[in-house]
N, CA, C and O atoms as a GROMACS GRO file, in nm:
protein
  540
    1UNK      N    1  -4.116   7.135   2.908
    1UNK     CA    2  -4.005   7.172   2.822
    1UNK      C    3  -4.027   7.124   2.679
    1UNK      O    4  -3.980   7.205   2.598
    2UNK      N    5  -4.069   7.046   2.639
    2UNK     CA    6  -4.124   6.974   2.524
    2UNK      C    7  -4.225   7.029   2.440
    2UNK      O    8  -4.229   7.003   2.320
    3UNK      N    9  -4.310   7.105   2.497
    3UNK     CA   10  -4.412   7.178   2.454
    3UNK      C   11  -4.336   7.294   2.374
    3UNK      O   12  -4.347   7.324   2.255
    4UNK      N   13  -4.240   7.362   2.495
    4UNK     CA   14  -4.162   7.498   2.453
    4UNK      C   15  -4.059   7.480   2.376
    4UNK      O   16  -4.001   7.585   2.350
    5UNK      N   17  -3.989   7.332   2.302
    5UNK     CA   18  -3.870   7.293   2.206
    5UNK      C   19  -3.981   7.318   2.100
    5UNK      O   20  -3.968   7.422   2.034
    6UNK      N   21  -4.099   7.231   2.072
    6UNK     CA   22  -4.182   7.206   1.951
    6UNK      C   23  -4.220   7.350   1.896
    6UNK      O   24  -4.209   7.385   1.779
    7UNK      N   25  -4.271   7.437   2.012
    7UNK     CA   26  -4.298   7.531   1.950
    7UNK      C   27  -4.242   7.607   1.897
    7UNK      O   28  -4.301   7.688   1.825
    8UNK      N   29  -4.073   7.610   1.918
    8UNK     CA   30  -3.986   7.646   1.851
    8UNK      C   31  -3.889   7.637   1.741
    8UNK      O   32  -3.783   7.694   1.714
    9UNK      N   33  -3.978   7.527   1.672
    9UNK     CA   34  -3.982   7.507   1.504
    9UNK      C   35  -4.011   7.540   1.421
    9UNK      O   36  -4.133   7.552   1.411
   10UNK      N   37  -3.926   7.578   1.302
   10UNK     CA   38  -4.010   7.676   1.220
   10UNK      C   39  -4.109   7.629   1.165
   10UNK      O   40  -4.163   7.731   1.121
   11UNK      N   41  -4.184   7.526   1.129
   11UNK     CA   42  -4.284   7.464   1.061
   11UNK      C   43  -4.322   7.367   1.194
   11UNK      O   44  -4.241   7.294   1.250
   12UNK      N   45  -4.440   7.380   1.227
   12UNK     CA   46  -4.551   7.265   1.294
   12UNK      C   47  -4.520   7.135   1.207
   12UNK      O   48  -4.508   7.135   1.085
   13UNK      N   49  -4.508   7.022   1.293
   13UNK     CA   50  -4.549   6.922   1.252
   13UNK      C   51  -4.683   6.878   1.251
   13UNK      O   52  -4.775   6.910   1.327
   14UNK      N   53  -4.682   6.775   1.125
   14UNK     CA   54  -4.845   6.722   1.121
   14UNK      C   55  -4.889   6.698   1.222
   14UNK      O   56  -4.993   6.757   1.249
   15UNK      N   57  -4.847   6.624   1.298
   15UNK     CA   58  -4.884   6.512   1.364
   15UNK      C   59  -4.804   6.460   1.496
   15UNK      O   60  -4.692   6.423   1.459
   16UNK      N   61  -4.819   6.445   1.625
   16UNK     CA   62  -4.709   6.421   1.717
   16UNK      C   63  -4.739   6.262   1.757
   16UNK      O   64  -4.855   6.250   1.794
   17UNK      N   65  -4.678   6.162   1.758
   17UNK     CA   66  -4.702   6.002   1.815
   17UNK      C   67  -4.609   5.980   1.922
   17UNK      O   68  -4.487   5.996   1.927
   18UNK      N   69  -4.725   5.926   2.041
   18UNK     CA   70  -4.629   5.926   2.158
   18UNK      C   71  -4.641   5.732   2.172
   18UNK      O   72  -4.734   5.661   2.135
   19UNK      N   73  -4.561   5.708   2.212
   19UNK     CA   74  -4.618   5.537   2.180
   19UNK      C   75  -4.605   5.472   2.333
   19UNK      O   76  -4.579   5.352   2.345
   20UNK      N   77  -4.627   5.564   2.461
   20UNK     CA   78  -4.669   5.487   2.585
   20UNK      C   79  -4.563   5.521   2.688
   20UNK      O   80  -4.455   5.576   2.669
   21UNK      N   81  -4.617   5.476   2.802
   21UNK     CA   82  -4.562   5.448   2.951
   21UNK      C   83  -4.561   5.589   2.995
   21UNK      O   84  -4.541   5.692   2.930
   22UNK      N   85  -4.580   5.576   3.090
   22UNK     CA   86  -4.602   5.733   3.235
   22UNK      C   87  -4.692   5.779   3.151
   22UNK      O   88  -4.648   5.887   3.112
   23UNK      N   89  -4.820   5.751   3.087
   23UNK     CA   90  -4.894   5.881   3.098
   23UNK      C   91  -4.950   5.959   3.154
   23UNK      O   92  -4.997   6.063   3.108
   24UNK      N   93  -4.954   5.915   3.284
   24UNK     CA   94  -4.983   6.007   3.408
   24UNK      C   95  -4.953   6.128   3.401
   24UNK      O   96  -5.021   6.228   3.424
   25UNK      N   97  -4.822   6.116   3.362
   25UNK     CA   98  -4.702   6.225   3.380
   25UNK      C   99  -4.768   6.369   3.303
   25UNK      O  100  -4.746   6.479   3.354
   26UNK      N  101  -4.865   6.354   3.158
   26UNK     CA  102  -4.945   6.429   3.096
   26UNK      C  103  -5.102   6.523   3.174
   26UNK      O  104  -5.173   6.619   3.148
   27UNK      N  105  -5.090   6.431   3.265
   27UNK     CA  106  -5.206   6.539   3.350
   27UNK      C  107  -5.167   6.558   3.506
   27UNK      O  108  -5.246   6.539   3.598
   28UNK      N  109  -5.008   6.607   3.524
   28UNK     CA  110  -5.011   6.654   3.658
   28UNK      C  111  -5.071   6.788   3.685
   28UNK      O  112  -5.112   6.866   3.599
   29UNK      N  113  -5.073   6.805   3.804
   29UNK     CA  114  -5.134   6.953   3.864
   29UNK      C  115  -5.234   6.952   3.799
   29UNK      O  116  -5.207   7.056   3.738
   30UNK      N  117  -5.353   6.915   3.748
   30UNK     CA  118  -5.473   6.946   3.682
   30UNK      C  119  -5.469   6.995   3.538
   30UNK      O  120  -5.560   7.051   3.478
   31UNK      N  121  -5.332   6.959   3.488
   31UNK     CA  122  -5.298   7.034   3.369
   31UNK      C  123  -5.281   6.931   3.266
   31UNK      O  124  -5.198   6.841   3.268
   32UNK      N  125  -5.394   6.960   3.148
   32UNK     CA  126  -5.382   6.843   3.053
   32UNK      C  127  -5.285   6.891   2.940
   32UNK      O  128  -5.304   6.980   2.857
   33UNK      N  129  -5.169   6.804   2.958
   33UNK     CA  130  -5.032   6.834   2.886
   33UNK      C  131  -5.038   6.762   2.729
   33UNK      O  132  -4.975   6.790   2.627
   34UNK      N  133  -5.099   6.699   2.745
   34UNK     CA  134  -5.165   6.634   2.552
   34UNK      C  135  -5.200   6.723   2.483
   34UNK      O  136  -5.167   6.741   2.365
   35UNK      N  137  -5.291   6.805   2.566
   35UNK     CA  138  -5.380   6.911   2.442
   35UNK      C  139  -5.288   7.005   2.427
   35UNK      O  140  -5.300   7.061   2.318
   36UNK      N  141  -5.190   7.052   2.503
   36UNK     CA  142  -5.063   7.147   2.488
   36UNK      C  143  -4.954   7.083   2.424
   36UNK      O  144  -4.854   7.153   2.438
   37UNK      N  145  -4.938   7.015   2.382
   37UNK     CA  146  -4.862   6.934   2.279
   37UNK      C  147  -4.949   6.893   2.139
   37UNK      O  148  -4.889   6.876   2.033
   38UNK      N  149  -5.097   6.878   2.150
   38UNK     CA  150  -5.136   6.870   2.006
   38UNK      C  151  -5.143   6.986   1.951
   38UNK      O  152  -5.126   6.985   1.829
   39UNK      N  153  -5.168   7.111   2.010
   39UNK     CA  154  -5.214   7.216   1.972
   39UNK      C  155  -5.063   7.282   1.925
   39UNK      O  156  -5.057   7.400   1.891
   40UNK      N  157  -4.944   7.196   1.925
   40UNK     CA  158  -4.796   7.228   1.854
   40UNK      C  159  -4.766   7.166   1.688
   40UNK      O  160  -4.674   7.167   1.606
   41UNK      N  161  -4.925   7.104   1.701
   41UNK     CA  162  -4.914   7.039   1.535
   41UNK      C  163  -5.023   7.100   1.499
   41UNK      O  164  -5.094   7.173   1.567
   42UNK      N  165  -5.040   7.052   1.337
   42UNK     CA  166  -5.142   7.069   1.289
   42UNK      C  167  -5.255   6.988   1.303
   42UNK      O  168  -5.371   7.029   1.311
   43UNK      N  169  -5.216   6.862   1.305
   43UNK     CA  170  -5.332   6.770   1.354
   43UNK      C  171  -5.369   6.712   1.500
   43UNK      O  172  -5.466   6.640   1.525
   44UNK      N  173  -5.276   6.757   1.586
   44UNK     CA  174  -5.286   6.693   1.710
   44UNK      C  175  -5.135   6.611   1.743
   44UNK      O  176  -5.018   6.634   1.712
   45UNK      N  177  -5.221   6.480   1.842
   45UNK     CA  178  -5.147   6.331   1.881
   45UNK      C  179  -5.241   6.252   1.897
   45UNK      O  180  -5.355   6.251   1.944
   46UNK      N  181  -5.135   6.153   1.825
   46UNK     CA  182  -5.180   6.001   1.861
   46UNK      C  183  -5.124   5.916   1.964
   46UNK      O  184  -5.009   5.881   1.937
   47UNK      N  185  -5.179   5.862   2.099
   47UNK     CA  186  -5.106   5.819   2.167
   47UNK      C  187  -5.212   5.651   2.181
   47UNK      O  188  -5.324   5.632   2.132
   48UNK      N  189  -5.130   5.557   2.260
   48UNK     CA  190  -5.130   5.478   2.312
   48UNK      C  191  -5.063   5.465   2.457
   48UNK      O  192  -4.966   5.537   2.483
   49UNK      N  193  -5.113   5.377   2.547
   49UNK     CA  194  -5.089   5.336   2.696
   49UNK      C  195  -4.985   5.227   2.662
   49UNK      O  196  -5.020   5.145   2.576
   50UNK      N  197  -4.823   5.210   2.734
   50UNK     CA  198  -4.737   5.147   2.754
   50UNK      C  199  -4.776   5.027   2.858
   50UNK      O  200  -4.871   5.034   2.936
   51UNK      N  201  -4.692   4.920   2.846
   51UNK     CA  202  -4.716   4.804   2.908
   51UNK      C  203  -4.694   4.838   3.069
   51UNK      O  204  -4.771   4.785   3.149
   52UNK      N  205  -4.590   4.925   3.115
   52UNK     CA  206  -4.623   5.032   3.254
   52UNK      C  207  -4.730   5.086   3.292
   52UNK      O  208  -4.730   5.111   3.413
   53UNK      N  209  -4.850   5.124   3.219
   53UNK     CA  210  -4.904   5.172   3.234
   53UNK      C  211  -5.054   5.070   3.304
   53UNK      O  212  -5.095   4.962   3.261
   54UNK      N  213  -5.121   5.165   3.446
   54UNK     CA  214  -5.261   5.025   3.480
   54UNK      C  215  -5.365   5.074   3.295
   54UNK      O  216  -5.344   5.176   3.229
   55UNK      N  217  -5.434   4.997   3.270
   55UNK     CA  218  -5.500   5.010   3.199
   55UNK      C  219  -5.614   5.160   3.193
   55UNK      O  220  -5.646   5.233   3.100
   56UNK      N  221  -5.655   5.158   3.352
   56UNK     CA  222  -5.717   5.306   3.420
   56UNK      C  223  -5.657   5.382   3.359
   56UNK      O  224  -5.723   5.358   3.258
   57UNK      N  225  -5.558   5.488   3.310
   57UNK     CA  226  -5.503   5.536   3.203
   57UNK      C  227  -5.510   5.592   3.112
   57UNK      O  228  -5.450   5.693   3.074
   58UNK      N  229  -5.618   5.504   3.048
   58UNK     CA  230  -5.657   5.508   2.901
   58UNK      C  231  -5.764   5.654   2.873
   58UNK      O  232  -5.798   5.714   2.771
   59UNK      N  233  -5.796   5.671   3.018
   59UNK     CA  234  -5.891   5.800   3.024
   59UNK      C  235  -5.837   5.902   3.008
   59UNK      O  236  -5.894   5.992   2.946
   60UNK      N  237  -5.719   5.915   3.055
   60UNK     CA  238  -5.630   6.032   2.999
   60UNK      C  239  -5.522   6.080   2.886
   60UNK      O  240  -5.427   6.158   2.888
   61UNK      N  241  -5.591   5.981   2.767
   61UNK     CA  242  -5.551   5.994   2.637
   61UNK      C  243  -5.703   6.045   2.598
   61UNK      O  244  -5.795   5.977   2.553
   62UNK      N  245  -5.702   6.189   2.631
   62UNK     CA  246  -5.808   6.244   2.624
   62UNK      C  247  -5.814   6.409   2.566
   62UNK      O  248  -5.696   6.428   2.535
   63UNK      N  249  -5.877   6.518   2.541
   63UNK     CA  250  -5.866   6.621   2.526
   63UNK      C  251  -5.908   6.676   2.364
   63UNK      O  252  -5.943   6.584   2.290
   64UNK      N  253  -5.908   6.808   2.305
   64UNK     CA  254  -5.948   6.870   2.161
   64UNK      C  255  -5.822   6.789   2.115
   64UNK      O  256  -5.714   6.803   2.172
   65UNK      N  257  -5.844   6.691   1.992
   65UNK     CA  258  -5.751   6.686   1.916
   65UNK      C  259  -5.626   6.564   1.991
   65UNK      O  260  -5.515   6.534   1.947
   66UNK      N  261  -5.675   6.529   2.079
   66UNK     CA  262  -5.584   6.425   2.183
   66UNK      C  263  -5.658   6.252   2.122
   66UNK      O  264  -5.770   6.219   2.159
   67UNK      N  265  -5.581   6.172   2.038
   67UNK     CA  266  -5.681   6.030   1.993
   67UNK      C  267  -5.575   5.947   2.019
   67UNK      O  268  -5.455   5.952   1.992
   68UNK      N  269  -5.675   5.834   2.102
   68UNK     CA  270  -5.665   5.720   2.164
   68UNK      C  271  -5.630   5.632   2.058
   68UNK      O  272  -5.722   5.550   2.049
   69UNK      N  273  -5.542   5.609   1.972
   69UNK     CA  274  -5.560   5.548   1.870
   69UNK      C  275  -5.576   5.357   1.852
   69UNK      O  276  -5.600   5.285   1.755
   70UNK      N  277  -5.542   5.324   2.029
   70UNK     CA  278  -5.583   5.184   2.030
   70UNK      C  279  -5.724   5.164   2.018
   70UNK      O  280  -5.776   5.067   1.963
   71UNK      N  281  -5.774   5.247   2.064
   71UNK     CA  282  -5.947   5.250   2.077
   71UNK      C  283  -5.972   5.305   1.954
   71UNK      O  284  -5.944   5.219   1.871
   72UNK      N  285  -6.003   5.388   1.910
   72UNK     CA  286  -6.065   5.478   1.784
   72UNK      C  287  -5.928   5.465   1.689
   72UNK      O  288  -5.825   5.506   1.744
   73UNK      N  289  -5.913   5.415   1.556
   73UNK     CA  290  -5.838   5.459   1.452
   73UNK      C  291  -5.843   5.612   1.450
   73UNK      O  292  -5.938   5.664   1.508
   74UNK      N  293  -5.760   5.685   1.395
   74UNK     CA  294  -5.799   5.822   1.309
   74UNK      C  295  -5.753   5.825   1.121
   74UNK      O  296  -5.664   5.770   1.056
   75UNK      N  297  -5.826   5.884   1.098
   75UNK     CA  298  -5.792   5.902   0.962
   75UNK      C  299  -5.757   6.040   0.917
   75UNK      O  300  -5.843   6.129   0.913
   76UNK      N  301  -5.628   6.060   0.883
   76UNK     CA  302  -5.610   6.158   0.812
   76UNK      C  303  -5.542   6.172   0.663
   76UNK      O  304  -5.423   6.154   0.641
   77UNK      N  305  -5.647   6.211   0.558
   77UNK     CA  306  -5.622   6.209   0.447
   77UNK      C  307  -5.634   6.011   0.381
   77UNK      O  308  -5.704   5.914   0.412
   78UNK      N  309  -5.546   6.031   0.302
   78UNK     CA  310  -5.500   5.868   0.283
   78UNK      C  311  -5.458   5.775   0.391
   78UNK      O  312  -5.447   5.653   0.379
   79UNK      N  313  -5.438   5.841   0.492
   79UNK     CA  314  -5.382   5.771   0.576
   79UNK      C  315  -5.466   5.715   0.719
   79UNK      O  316  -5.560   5.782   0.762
   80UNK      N  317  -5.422   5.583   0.787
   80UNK     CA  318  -5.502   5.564   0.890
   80UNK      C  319  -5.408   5.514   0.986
   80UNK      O  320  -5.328   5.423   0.964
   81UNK      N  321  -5.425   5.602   1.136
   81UNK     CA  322  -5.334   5.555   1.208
   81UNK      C  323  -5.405   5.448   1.289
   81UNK      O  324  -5.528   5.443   1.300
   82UNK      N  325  -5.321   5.363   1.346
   82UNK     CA  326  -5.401   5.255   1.420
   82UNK      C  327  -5.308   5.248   1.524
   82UNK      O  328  -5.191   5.266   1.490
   83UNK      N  329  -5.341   5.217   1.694
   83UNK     CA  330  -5.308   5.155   1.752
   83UNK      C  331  -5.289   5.051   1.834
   83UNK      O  332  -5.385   4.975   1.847
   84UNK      N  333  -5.167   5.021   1.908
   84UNK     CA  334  -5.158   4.946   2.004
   84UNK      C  335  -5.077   4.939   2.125
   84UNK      O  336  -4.966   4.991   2.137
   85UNK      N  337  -5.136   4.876   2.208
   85UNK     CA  338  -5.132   4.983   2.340
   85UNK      C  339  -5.025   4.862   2.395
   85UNK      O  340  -4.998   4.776   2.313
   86UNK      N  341  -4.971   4.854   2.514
   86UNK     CA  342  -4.881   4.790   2.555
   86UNK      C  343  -4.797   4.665   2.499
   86UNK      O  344  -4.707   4.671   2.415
   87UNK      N  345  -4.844   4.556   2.561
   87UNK     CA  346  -4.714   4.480   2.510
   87UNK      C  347  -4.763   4.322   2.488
   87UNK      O  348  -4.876   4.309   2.536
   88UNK      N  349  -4.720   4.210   2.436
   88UNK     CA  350  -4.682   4.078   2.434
   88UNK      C  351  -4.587   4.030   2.554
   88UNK      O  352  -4.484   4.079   2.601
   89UNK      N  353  -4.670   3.899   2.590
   89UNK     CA  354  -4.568   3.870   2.704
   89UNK      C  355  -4.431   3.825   2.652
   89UNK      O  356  -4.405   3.775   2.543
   90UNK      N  357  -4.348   3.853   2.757
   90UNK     CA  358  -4.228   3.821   2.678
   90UNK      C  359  -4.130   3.747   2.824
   90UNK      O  360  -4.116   3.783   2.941
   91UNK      N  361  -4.070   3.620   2.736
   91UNK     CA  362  -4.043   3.515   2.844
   91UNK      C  363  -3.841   3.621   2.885
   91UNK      O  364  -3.745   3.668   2.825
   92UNK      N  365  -3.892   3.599   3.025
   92UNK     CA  366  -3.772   3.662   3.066
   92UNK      C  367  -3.758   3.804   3.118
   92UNK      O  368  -3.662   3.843   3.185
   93UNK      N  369  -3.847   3.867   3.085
   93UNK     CA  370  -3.887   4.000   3.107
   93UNK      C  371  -3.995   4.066   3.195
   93UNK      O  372  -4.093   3.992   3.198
   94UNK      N  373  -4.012   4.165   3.259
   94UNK     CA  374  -4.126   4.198   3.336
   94UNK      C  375  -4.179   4.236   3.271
   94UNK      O  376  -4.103   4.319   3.221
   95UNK      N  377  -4.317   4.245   3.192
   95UNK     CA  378  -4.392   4.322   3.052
   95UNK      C  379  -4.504   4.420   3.129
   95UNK      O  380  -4.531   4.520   3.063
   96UNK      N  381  -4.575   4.408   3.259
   96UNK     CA  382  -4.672   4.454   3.307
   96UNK      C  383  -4.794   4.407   3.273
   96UNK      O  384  -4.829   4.289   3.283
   97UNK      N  385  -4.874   4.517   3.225
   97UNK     CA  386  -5.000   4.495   3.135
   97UNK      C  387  -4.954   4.437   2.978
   97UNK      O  388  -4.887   4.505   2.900
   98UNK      N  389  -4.996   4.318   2.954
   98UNK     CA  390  -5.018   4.285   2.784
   98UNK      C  391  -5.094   4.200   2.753
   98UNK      O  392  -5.152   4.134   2.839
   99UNK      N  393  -5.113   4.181   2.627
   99UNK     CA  394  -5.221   4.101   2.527
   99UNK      C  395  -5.163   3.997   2.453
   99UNK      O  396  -5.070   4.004   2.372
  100UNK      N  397  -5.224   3.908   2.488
  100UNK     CA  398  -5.115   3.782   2.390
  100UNK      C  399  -5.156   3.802   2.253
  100UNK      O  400  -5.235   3.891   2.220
  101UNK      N  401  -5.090   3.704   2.158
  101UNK     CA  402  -5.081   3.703   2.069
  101UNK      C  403  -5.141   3.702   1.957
  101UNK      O  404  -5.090   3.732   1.849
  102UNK      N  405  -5.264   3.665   1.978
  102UNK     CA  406  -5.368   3.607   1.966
  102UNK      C  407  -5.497   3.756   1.986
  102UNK      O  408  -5.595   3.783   1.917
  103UNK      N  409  -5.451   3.809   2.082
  103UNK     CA  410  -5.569   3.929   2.111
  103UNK      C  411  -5.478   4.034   2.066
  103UNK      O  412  -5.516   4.140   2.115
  104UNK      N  413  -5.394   4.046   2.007
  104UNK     CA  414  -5.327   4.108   1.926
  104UNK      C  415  -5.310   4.114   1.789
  104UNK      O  416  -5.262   4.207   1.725
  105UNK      N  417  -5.361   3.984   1.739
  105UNK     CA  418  -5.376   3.947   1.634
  105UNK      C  419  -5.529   4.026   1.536
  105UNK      O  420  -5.554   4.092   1.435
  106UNK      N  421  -5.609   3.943   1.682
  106UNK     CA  422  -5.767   4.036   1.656
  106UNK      C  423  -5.789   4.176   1.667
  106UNK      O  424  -5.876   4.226   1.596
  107UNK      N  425  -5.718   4.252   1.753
  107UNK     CA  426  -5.727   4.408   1.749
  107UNK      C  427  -5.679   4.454   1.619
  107UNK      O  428  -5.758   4.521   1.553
  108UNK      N  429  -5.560   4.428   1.567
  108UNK     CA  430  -5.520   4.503   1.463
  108UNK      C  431  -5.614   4.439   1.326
  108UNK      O  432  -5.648   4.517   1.238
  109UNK      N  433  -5.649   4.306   1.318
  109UNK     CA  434  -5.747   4.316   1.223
  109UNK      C  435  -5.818   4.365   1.165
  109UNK      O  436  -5.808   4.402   1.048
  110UNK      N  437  -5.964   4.379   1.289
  110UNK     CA  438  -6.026   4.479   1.333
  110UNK      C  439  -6.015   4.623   1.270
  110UNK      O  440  -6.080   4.684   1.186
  111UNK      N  441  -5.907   4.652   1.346
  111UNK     CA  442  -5.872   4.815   1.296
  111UNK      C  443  -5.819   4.836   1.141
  111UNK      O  444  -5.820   4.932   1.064
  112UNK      N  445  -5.783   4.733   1.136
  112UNK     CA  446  -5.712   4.759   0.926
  112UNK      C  447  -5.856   4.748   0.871
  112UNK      O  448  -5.864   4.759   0.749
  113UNK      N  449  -5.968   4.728   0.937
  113UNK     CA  450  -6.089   4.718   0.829
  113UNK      C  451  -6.167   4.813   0.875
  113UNK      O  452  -6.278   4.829   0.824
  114UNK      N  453  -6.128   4.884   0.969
  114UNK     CA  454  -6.172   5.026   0.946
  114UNK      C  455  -6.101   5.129   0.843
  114UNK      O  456  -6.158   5.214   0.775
  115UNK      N  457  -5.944   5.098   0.849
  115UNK     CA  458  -5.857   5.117   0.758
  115UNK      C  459  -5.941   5.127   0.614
  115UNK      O  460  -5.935   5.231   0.548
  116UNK      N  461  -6.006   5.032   0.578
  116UNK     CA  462  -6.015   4.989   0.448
  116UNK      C  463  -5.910   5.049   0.347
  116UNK      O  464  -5.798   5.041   0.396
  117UNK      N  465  -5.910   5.109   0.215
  117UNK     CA  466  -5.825   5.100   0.183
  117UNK      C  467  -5.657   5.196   0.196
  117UNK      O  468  -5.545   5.183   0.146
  118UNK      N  469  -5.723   5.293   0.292
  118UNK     CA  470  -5.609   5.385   0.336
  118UNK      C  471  -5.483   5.327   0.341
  118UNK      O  472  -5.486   5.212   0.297
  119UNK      N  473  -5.378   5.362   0.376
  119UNK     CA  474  -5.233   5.315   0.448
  119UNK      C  475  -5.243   5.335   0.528
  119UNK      O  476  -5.292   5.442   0.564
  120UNK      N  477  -5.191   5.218   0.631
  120UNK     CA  478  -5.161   5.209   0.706
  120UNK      C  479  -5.048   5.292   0.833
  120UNK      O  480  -4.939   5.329   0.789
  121UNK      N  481  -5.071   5.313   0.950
  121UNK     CA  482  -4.929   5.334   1.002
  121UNK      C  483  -4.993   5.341   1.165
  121UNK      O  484  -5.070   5.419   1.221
  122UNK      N  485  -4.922   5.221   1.208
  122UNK     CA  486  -4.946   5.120   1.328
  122UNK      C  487  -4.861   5.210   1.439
  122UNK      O  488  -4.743   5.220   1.407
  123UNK      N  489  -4.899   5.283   1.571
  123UNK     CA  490  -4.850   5.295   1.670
  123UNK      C  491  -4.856   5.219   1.735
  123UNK      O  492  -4.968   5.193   1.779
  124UNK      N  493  -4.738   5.139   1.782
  124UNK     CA  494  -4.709   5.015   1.873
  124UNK      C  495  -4.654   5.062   1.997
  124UNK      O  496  -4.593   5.168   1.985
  125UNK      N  497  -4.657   5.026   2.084
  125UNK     CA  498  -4.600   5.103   2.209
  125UNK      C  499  -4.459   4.936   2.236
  125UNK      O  500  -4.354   4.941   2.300
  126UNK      N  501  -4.501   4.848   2.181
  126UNK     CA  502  -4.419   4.764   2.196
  126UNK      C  503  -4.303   4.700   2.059
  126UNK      O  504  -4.375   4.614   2.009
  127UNK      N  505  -4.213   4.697   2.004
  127UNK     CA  506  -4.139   4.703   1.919
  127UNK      C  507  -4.156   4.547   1.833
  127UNK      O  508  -4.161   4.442   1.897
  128UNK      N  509  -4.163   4.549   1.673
  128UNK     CA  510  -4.202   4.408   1.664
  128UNK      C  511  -4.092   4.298   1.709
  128UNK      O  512  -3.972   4.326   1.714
  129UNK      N  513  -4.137   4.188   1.737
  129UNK     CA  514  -4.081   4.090   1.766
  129UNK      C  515  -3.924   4.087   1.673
  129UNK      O  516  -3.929   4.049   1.556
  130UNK      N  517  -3.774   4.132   1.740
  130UNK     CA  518  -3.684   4.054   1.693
  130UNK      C  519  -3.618   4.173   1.661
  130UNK      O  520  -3.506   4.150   1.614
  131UNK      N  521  -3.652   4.313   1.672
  131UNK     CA  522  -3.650   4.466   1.629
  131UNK      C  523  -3.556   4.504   1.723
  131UNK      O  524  -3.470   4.586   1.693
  132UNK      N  525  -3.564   4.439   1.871
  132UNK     CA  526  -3.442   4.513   1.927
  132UNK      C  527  -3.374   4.402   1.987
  132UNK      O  528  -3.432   4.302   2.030
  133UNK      N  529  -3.210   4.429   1.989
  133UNK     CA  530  -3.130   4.358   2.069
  133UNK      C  531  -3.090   4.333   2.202
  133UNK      O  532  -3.031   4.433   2.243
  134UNK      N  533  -3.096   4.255   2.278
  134UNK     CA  534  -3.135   4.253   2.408
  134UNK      C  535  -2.931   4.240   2.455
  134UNK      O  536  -2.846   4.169   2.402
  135UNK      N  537  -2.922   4.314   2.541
  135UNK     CA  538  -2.757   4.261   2.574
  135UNK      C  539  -2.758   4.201   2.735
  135UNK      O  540  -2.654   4.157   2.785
   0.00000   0.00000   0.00000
C-alpha cells in the first residue's frame, strides 16, 4: 500500500529514509519491496536495521538504488547521508541488538570523514538521547 500512496504524488520525492525494525517485512514472498519503493523517488532509499532487528538482516537492505547507509555512506550532491543502525543500551528497557556508546561514538566518526566536507544528515534508527518522553 505504501508503494501505491507514494506513487500517487504529484512530484517524486528525492529520497525515501526508512530508519529500521521488521525489515523482513520488505522481502516477503520473494518480492524485494525496497527496490519498489526506491524506484518511487528519484534517488532511491536509505535504510538502516532497527534494534528488533537479528543483525542477519542487514543483507536485505539490498537491491538497484536500495543503500545500507550504516555500512556504505551515500553521497548525494552536497550532501552525505550516514547511518546508524539500531540502538544504545538503555537501562530499563528491552533494546535487542545495540552498540554502546563508545562503538557508536567510532562508527559515526568514521563515517563524517568519509563525509569530509559535505553536510551531514545522520539516519538513526534510535532517537538521540533525551528526544523522547517516556510516560
Amino acid at each position: 500500500m505504501l508503494v501505491e500512496e507514494i506513487s500517487q504524488f504529484p512530484t517524486k520525492p528525492d529520497l525515501i529514509l526508512y530508519g529500521g525494525d521488521d525489515i523482513s517485512r520488505f522481502r516477503e514472498a520473494g518480492k524485494n519491496l525496497f527496490e519498489d519503493l526506491a524506484r518511487c523517488s528519484r534517488y532511491g532509499i536509505c535504510a538502516v536495521i532497527g534494534n528488533d532487528d537479528p543483525p542477519s538482516v542487514r543483507t536485505l537492505i539490498s537491491g538497484n538504488t536500495v543503500f545500507n547507509v550504516h555500512k556504505t555512506p551515500v553521497t548525494l550532491g552536497e550532501y552525505t547521508f550516514i547511518g546508524l543502525e539500531a540502538a544504545p543500551p538503555a537501562d530499563g528497557f528491552m533494546v535487542g541488538f545495540c552498540y554502546s556508546e563508545k562503538e557508536i561514538e567510532r562508527h559515526l566518526a568514521f563515517q563524517k570523514r568519509v563525509a569530509k566536507k559535505n553536510r551531514i544528515i545522520i539516519l538513526s534508527h534510535a532517537p538521540p538521547f533525551g528526544a523522547l518522553a517516556v510516560c
